[in-house]
Backbone of each chain as ProteinMPNN parsed JSONL, in Angstrom:
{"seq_chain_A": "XXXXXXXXXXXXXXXXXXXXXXXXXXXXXXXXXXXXXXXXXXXXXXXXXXXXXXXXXXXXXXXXXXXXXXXXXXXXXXXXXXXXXXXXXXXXXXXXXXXXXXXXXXXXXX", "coords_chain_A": {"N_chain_A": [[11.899, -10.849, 22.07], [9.754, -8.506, 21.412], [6.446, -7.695, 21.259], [5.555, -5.957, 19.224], [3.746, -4.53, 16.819], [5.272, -5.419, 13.422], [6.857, -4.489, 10.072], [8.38, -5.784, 6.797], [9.797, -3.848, 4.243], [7.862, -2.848, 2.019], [6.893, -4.939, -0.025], [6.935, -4.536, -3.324], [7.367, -3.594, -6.842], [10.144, -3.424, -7.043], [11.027, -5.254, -5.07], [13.446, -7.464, -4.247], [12.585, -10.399, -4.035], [10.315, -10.874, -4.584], [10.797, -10.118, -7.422], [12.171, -12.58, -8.119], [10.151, -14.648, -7.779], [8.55, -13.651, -9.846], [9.598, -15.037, -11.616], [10.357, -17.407, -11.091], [8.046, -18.793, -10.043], [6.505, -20.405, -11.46], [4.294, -23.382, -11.5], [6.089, -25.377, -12.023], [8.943, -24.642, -12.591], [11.028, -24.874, -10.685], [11.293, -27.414, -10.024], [12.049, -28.462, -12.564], [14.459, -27.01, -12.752], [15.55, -28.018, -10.832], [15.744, -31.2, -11.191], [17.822, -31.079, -13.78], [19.51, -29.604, -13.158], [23.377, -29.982, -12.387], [23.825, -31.081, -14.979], [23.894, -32.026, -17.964], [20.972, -32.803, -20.333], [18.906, -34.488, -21.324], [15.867, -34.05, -23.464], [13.533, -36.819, -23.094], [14.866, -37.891, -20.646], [14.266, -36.043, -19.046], [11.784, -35.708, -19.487], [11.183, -38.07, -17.957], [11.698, -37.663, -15.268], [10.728, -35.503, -14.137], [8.002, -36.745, -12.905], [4.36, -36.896, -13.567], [4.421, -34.83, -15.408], [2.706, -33.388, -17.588], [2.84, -33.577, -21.224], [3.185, -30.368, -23.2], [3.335, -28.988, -21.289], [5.565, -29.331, -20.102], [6.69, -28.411, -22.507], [6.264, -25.878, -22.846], [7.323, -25.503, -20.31], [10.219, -25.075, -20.764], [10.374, -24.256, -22.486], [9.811, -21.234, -21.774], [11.917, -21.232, -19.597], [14.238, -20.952, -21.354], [13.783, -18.489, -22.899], [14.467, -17.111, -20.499], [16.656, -17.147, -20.029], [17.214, -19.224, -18.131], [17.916, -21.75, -18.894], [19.711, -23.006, -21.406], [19.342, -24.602, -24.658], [20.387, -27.133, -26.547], [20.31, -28.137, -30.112], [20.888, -31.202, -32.345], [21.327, -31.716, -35.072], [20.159, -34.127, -36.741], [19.286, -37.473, -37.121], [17.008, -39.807, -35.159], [16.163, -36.619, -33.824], [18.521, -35.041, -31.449], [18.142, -33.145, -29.083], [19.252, -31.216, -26.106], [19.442, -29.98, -22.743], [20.721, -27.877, -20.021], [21.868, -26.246, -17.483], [22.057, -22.303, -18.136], [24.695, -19.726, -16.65], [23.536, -18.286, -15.175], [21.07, -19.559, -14.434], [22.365, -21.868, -12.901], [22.684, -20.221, -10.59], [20.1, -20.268, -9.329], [20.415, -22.865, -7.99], [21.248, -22.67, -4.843], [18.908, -22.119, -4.315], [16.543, -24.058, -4.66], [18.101, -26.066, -3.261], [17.447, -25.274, -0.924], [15.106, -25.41, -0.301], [14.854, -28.575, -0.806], [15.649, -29.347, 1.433], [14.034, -28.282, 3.232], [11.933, -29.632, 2.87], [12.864, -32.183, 3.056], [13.992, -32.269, 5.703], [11.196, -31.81, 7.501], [8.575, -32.628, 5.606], [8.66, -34.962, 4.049]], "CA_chain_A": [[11.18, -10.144, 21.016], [8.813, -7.59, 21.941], [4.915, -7.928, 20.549], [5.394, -5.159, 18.415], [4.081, -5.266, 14.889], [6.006, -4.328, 12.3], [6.47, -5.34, 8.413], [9.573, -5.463, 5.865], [9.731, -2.728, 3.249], [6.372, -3.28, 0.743], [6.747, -5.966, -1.547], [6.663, -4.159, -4.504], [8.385, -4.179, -8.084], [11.66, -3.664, -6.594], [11.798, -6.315, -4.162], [14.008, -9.153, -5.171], [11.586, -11.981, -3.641], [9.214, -10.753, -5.816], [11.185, -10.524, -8.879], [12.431, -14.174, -8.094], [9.155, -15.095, -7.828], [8.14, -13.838, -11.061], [10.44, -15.94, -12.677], [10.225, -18.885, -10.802], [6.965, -19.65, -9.153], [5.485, -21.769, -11.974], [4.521, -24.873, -10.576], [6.913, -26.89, -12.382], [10.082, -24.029, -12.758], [11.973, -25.259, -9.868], [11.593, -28.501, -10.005], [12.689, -28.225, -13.879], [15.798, -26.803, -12.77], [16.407, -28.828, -9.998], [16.277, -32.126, -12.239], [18.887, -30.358, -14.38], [20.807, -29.434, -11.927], [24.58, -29.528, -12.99], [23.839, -32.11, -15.696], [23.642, -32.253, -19.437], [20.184, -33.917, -19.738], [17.651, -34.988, -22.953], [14.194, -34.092, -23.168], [12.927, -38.044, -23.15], [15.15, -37.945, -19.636], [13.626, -34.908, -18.047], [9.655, -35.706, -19.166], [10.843, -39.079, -17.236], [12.157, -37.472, -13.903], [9.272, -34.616, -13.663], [6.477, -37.24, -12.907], [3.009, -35.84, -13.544], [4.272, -32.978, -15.611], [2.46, -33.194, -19.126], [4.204, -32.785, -23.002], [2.555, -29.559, -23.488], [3.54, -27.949, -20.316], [7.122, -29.528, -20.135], [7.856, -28.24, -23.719], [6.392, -24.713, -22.254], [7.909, -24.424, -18.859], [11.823, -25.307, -20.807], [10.95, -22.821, -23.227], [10.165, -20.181, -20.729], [13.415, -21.538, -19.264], [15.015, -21.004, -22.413], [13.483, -17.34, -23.212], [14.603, -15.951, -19.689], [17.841, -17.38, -20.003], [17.654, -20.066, -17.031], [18.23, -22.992, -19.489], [20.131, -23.608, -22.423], [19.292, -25.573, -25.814], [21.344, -27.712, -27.952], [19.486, -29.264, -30.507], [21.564, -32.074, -32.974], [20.651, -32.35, -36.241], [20.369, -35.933, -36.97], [17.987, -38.569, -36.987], [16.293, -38.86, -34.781], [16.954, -35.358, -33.551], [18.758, -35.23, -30.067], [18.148, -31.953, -27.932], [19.726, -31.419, -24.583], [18.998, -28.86, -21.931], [21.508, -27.424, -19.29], [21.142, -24.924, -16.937], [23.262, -21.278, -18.062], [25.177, -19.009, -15.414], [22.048, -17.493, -13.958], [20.333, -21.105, -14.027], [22.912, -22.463, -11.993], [22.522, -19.331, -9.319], [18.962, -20.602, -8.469], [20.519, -24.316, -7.348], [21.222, -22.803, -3.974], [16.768, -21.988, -3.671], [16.403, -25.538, -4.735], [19.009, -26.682, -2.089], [16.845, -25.015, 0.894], [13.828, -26.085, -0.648], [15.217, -29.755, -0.798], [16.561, -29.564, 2.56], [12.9, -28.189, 4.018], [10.82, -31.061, 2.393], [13.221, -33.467, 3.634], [13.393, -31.891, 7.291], [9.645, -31.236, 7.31], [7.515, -33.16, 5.302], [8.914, -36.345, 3.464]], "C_chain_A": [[9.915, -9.52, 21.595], [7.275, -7.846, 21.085], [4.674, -6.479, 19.728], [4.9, -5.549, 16.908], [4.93, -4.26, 14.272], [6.571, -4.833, 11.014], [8.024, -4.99, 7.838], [9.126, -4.278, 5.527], [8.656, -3.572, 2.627], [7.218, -4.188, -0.525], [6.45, -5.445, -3.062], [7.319, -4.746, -5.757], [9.537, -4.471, -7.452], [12.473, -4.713, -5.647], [12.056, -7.312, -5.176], [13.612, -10.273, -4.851], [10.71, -11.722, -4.567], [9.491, -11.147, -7.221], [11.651, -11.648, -8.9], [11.341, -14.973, -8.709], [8.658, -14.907, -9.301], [8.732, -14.535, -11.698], [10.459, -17.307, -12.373], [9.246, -19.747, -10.458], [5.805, -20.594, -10.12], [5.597, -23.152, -10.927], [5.329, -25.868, -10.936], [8.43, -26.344, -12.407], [11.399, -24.294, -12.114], [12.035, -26.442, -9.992], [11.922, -28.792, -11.338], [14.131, -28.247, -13.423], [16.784, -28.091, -11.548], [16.569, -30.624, -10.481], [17.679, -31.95, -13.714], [19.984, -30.528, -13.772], [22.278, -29.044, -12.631], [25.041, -30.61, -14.099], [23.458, -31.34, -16.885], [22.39, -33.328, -19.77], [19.397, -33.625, -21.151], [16.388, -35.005, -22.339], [13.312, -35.231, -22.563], [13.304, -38.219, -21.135], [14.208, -37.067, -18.397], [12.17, -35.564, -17.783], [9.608, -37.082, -17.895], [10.824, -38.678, -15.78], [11.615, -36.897, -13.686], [7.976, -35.825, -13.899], [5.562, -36.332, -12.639], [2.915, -34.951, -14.531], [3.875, -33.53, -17.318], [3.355, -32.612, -20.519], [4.276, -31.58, -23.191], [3.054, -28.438, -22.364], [5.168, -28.146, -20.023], [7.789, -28.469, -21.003], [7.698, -26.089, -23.268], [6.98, -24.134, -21.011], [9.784, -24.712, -19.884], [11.969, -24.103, -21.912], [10.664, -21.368, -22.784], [11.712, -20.255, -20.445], [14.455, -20.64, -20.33], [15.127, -18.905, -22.148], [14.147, -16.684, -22.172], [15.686, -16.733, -19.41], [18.613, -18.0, -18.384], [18.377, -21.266, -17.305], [18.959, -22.773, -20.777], [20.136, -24.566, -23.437], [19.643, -25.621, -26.931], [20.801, -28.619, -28.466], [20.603, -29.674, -31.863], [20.875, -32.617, -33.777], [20.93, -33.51, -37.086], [18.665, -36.386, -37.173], [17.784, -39.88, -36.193], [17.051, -37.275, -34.2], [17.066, -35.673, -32.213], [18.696, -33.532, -29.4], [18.461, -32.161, -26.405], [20.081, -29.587, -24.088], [19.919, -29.08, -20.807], [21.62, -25.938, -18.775], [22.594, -23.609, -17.567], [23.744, -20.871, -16.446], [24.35, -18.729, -14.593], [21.64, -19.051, -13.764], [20.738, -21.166, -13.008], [23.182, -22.101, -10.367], [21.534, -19.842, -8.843], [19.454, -22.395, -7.821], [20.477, -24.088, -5.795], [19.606, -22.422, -3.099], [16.349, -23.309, -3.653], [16.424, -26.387, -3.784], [17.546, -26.674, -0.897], [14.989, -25.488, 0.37], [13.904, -27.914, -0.351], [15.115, -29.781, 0.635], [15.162, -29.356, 3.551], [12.07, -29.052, 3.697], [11.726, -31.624, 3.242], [12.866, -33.531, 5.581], [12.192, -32.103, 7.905], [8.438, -32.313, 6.849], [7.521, -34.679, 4.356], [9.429, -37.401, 4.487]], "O_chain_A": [[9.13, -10.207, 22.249], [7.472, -8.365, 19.986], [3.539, -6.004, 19.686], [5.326, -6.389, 16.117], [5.207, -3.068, 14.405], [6.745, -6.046, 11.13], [8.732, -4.109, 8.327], [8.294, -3.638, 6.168], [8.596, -4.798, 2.723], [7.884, -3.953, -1.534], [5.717, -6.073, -3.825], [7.724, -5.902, -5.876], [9.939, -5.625, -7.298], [13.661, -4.974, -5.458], [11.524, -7.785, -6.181], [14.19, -11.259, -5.308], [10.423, -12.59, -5.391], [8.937, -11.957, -7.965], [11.612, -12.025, -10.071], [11.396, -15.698, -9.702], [8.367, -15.91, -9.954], [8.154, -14.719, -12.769], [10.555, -18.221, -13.192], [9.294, -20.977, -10.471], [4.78, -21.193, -9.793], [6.384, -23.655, -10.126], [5.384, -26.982, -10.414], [9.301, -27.204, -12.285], [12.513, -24.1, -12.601], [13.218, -26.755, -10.128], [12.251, -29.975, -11.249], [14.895, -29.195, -13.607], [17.883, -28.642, -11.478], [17.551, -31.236, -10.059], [18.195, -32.866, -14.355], [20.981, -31.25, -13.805], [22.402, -28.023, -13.308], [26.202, -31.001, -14.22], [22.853, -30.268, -16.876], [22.584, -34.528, -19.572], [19.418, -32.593, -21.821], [15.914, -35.547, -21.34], [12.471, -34.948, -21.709], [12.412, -38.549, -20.354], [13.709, -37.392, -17.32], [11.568, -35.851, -16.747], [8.658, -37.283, -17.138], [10.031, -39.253, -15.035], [11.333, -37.185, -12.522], [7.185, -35.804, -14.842], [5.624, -35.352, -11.898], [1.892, -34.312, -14.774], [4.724, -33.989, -18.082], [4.135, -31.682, -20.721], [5.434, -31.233, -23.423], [3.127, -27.23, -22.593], [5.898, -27.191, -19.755], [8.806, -27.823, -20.752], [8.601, -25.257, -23.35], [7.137, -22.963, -20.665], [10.652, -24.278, -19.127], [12.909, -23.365, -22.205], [11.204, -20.415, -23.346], [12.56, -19.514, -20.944], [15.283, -19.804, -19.969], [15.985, -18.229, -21.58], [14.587, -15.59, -22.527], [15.655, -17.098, -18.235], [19.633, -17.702, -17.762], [19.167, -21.825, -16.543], [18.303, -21.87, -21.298], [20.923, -25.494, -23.25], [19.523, -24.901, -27.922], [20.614, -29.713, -27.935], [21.163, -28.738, -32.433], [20.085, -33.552, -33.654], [21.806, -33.683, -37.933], [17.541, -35.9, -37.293], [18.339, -40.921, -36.543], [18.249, -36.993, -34.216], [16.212, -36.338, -31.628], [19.771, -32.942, -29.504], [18.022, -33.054, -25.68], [20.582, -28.593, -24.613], [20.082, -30.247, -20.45], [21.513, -24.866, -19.37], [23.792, -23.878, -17.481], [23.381, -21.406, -15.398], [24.423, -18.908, -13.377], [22.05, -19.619, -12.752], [20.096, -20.774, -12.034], [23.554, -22.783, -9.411], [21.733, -20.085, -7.652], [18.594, -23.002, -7.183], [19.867, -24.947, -5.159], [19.285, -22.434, -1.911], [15.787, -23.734, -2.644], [15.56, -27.163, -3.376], [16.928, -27.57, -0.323], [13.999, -25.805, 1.03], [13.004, -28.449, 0.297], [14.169, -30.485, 0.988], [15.057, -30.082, 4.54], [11.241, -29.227, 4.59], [11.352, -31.571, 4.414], [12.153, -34.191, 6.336], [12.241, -32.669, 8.997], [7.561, -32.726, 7.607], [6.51, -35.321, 4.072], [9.666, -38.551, 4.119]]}, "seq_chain_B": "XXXXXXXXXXXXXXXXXXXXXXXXXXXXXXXXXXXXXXXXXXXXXXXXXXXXXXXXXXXXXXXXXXXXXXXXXXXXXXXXXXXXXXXXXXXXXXXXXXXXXXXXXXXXXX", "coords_chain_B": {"N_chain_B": [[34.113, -31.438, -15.556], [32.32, -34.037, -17.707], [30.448, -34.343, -20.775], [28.72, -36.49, -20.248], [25.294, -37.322, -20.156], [23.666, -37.057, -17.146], [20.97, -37.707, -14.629], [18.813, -36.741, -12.119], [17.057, -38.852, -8.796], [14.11, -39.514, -10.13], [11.673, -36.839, -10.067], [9.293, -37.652, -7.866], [6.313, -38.557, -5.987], [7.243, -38.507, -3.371], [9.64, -37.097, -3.747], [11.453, -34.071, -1.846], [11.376, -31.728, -2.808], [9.624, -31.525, -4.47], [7.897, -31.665, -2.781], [7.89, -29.44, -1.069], [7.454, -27.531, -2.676], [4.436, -28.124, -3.113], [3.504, -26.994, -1.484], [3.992, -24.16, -0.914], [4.205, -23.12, -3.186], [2.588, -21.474, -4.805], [1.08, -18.232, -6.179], [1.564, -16.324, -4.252], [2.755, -16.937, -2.068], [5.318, -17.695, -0.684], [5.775, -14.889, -0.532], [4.213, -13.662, 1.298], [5.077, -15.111, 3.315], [7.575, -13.781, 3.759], [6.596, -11.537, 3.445], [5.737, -11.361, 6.718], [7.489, -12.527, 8.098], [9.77, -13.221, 10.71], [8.081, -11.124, 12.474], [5.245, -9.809, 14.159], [2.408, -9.234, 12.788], [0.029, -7.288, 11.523], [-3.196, -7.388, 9.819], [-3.984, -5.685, 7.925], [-1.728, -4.147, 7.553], [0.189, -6.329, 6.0], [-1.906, -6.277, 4.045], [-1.25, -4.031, 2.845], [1.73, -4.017, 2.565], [1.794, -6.631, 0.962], [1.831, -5.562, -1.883], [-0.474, -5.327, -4.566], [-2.154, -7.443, -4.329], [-4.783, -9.208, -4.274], [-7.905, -8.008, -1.948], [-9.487, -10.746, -1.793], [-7.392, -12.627, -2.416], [-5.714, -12.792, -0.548], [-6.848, -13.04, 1.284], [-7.658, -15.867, 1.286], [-4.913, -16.97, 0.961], [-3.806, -16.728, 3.247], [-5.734, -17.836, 4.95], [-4.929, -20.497, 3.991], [-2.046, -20.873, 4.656], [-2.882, -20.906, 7.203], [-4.072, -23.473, 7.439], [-2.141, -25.096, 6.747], [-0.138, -25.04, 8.847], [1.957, -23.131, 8.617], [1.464, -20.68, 9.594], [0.304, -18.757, 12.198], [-2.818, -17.919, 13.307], [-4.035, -15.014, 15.642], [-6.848, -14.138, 16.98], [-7.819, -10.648, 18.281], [-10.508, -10.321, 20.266], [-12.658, -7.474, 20.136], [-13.697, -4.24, 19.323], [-12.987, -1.942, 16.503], [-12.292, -5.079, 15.154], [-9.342, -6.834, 15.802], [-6.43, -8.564, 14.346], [-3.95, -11.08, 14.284], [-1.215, -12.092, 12.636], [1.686, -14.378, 13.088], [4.773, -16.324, 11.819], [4.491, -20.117, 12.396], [6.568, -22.421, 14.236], [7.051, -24.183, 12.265], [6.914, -22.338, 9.857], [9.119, -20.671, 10.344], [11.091, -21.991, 9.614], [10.481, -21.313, 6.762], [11.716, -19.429, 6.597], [15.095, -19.707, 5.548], [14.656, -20.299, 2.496], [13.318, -17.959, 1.264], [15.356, -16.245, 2.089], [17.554, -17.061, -0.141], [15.736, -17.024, -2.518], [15.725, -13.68, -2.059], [18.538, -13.148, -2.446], [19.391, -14.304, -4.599], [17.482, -12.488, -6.355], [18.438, -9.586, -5.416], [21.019, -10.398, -6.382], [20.639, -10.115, -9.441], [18.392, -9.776, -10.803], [17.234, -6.72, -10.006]], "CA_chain_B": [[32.753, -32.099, -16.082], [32.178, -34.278, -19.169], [29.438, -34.022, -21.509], [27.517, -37.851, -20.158], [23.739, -37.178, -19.495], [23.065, -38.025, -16.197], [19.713, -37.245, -14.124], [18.505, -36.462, -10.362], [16.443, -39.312, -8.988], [13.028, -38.705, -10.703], [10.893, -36.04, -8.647], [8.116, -37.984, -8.14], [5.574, -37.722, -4.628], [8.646, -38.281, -2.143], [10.636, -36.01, -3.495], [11.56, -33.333, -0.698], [11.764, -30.686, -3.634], [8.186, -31.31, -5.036], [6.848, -31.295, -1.235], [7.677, -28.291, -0.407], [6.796, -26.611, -3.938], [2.82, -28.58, -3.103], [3.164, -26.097, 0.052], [5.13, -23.037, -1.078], [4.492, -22.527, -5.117], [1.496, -20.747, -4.637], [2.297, -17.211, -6.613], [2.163, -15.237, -3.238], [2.775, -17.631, -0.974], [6.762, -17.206, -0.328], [6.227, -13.405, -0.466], [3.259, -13.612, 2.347], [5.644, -15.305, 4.626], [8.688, -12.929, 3.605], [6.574, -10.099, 4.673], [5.38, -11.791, 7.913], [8.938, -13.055, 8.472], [10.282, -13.032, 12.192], [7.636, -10.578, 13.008], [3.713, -10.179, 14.596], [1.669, -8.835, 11.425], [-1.716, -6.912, 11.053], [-3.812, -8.493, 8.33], [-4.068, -3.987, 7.065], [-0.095, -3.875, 7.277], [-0.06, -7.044, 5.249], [-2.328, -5.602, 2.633], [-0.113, -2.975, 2.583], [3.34, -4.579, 2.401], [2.202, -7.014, -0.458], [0.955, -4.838, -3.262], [-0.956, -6.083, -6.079], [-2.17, -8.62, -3.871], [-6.611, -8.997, -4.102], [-8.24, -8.87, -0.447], [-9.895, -12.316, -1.757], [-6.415, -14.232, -2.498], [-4.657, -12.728, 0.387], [-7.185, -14.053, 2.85], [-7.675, -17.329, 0.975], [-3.618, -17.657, 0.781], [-3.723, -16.66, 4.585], [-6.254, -19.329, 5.738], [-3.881, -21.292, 3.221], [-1.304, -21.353, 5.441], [-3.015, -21.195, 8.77], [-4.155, -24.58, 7.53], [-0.584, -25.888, 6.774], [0.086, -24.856, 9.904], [2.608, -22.179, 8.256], [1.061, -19.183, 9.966], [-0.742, -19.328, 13.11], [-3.422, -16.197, 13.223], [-4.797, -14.817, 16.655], [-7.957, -12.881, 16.692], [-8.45, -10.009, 19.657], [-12.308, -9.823, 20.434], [-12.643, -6.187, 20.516], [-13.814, -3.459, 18.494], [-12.954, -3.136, 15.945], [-11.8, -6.325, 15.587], [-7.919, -7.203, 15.844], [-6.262, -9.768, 13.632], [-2.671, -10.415, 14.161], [-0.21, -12.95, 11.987], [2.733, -14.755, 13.2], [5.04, -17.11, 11.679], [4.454, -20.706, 13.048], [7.856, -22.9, 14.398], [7.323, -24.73, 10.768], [6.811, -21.204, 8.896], [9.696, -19.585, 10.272], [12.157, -22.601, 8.911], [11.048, -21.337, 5.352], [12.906, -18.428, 6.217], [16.01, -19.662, 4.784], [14.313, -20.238, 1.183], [12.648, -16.934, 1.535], [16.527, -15.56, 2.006], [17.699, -17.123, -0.808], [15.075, -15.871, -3.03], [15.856, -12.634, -1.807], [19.912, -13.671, -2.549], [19.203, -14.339, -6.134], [16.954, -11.845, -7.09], [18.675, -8.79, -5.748], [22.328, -10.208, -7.366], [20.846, -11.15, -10.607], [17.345, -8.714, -11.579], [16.793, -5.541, -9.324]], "C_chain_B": [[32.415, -32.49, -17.623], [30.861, -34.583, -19.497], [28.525, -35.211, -21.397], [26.274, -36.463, -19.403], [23.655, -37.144, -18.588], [21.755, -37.289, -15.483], [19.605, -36.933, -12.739], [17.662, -37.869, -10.401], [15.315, -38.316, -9.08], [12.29, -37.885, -9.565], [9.555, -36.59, -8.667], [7.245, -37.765, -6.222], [6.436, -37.76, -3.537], [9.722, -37.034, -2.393], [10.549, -34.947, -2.648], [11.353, -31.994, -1.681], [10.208, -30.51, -3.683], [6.923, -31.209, -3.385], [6.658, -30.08, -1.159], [7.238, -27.294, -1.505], [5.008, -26.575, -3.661], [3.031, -27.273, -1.988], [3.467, -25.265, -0.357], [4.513, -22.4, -3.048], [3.344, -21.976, -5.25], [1.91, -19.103, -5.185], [2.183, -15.625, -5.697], [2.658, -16.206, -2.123], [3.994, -17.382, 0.122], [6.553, -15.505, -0.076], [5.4, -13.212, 0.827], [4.622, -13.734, 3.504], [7.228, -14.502, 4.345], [8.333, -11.454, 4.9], [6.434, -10.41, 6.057], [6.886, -11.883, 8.566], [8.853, -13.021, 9.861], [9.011, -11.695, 12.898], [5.837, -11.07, 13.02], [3.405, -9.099, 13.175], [0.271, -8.342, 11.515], [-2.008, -7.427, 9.64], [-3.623, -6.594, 7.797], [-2.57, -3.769, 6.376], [0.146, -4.876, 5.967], [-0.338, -6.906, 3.85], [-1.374, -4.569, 2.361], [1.211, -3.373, 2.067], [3.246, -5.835, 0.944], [1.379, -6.395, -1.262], [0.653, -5.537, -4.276], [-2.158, -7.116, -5.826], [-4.104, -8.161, -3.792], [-6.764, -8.964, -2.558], [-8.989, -10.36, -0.606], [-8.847, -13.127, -1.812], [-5.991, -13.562, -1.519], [-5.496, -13.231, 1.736], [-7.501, -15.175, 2.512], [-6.28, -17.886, 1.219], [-3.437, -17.667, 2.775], [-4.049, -17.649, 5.349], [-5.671, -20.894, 4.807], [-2.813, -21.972, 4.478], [-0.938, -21.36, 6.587], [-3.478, -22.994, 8.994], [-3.528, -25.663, 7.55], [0.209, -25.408, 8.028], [1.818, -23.86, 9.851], [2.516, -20.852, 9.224], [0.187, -19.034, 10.976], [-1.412, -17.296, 13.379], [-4.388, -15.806, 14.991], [-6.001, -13.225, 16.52], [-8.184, -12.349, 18.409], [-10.419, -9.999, 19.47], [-12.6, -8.669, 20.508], [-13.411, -5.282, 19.556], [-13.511, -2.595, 18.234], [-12.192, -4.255, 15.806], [-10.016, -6.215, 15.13], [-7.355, -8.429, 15.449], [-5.229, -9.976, 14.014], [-1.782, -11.92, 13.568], [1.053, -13.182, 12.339], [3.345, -16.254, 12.43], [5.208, -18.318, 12.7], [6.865, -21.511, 13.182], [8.044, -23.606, 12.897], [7.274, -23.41, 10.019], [8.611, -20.393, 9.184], [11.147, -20.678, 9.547], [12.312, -22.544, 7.372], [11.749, -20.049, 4.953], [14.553, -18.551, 5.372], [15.735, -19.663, 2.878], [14.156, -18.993, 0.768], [14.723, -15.874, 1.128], [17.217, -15.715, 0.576], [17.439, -16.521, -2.227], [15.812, -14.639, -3.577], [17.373, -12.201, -2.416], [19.605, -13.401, -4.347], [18.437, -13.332, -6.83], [17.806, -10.254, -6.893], [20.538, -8.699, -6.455], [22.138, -10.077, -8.629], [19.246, -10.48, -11.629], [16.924, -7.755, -10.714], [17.782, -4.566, -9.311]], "O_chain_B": [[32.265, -31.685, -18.542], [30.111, -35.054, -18.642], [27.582, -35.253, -22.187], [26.314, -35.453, -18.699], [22.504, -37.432, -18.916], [21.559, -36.145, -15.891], [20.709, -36.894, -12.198], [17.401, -38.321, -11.516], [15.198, -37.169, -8.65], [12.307, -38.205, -8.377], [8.698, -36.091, -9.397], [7.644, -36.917, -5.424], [6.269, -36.879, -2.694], [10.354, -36.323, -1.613], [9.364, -34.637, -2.526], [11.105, -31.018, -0.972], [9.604, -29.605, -3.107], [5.766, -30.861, -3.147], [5.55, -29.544, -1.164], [6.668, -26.258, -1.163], [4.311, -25.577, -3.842], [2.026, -26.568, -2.081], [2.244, -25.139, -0.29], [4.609, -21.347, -3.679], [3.068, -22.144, -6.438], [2.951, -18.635, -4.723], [2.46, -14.47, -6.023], [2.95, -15.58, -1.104], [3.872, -17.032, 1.295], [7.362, -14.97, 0.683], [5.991, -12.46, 1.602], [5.051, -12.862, 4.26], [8.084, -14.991, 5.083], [8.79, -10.869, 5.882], [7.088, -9.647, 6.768], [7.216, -11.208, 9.541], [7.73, -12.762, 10.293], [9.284, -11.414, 14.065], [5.257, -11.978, 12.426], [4.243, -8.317, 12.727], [-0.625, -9.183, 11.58], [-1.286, -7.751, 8.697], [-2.688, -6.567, 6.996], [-2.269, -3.406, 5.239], [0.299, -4.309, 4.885], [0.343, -7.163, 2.858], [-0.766, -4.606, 1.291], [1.623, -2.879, 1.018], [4.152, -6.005, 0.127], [0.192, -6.715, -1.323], [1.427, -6.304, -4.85], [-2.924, -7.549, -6.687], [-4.567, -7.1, -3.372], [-6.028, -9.651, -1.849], [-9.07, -11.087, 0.385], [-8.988, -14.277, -1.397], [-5.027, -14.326, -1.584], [-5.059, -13.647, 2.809], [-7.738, -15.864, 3.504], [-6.186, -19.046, 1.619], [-2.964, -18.622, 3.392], [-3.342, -18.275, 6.139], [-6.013, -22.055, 5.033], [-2.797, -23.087, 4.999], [0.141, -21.556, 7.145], [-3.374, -23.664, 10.022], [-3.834, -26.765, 8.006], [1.431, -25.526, 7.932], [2.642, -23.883, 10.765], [3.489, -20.149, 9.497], [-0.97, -19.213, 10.597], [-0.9, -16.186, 13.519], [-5.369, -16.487, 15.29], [-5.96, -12.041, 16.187], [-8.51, -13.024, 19.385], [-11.19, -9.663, 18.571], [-13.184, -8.701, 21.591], [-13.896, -6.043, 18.718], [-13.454, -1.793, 19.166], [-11.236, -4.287, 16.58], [-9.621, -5.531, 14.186], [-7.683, -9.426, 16.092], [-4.87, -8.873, 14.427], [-1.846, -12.866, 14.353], [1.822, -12.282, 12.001], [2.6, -17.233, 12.396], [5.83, -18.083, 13.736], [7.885, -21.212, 12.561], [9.164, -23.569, 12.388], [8.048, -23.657, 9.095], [9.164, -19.7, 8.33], [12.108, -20.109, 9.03], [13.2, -23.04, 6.678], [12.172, -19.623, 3.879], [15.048, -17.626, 4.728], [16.518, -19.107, 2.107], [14.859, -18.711, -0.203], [15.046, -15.148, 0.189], [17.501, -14.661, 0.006], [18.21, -15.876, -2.938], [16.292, -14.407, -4.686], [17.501, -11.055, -2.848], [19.663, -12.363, -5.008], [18.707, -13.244, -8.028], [17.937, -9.598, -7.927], [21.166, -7.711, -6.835], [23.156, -9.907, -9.298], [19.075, -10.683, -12.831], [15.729, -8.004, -10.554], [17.574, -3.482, -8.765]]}, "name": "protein", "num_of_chains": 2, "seq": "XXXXXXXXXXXXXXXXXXXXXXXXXXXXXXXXXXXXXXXXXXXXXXXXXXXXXXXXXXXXXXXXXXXXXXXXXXXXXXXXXXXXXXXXXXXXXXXXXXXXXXXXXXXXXXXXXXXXXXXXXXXXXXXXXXXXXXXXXXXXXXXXXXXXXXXXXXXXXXXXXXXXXXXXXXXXXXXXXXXXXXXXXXXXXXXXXXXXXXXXXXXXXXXXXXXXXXXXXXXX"}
């Protein structure tokens, strides 16, 4: 490799790291999905497996989720009420960012 | 696949997922080292290649991840002065995330 500089194309709107990024880089978005994963899972379950992550910001990062059609919610009208979250088609596309994310903590830093 | 609950173990400070998010979820952070990628980098080109981006967070995210030892930066002595950005042997392994990303966003919003 030669000591040349030289840069991608500009990061703009159109790049698709970018637009990923807008959609995913909350601090809790990935690790949302990647507790999900390819499971059928209850709110009470999730707030347990995101340690740290507050009521308030849970119930807002799943309904982001929801709104940009990463997650899916089925809520069961009963008593008490049961809701359960599962990732849609697109969701289930971001498992393989997760993966290499997983796979570089473990390598790396855990 | 039948409709039981089940969970990931919880993501709590071991998890390999939530490591690399503490390093990475920063909301330029992944795109910094996209543009840098496999190549030497001017801090001007830089500004250039991520748009939007302040000159205060892009040299705070910079000495970000010259401190995580992400990005190792060499300064020429000269005038005027010469900056130049390369991915370190740990920066360039988040190239595969970085791809992914890139994977998902231009199948799925661009």
């Amino acid at each position: 490799m030669t000591n040349k500089t030289r840069v991608n194309t500009p990061c703009d709107d159109r790049c698709p790291v970018r637009a990923s990024l807008t959609l995913l880089s909350g601090k809790w978005t990935l690790m949302i999905l990647f507790q999900i994963n390819e499971n059928v899972v209850r709110y009470g379950e999730l707030k347990r497996a995101v340690t740290g992550i507050s009521e308030k910001m849970l119930i807002q990062e799943l309904n982001m989720l929801v709104e940009n059609k990463l997650v899916s919610k089925k809520v069961y009208q009963q008593i008490p009420p049961k809701v359960e979250y599962r990732l849609t088609k697109l969701g289930l596309k971001t498992l393989p960012i997760v993966d290499k994310l997983a796979e570089f903590g473990l390598e790396n830093l855990v």
